[in-house]
C-alpha positions, -999 to +999 in steps of 0.1 A: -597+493+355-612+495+390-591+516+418-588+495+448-575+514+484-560+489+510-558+491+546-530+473+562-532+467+599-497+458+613-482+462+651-509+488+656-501+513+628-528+515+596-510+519+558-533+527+532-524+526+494-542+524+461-539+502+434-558+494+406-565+457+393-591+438+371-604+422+403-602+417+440-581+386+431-553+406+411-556+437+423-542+423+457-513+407+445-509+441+424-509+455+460-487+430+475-456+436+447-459+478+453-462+478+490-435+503+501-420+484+532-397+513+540-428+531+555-440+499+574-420+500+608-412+462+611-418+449+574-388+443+561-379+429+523-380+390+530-415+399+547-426+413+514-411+388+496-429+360+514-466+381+510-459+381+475-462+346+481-487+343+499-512+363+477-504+343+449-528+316+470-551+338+489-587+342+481-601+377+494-633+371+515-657+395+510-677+415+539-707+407+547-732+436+549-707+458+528-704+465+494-673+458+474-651+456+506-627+425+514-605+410+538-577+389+542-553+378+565-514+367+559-481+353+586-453+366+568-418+356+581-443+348+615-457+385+613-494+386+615-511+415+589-549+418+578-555+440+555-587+451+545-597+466+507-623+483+494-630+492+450-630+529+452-646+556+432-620+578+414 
C-alpha cells in the first residue's frame, strides 16, 4: 500500500504526517481520522470531526507539472486548511 506524507497549512504553522492508503481518495480520509489535533494550535475535536466530514466528499486535485502530488482545500467549523500530499517512497 502506497505511503502518502501530508502537508497541512493552518494559521501559518505546516504539520506534516504519513499515512498510507490504496489511493489519493482513501488515503486522505485515512489522514483526516489520524490527524493529531493536540499538536495543531487552533484545531480543536469538533474541527476534526467536521474534516472527517468533509473528506468523505472531497476529490483531491492533482498538481499540474508534478508527479503524484495533490491538493485540497477544506472550512472546518469556518477554519480555512489546505493541505497538500504527495505518494512517497519508503
Amino acid at each position: 500500500m502506497p505511503l502518502y506524507t501530508f502537508f497541512l497549512d493552518f494559521k501559518g504553522g505546516i504539520y506534516v504526517s504519513q499515512v498510507r492508503g490504496d489511493s489519493p481518495e482513501k488515503a486522505i480520509k485515512s489522514w483526516a481520522k489520524s490527524l493529531n489535533v493536540k499538536a495543531i494550535n487552533g484545531l480543536g475535536e469538533r474541527s476534526k470531526q467536521e474534516l472527517i466530514h468533509q473528506v468523505k466528499s472531497e476529490i483531491p486535485i492533482p498538481l499540474e507539472n508534478v508527479k503524484n502530488t495533490w491538493c485540497c482545500t477544506f472550512l472546518p467549523m469556518g477554519k480555512f486548511l489546505i493541505v497538500h500530499f504527495t505518494q512517497t517512497e519508503d
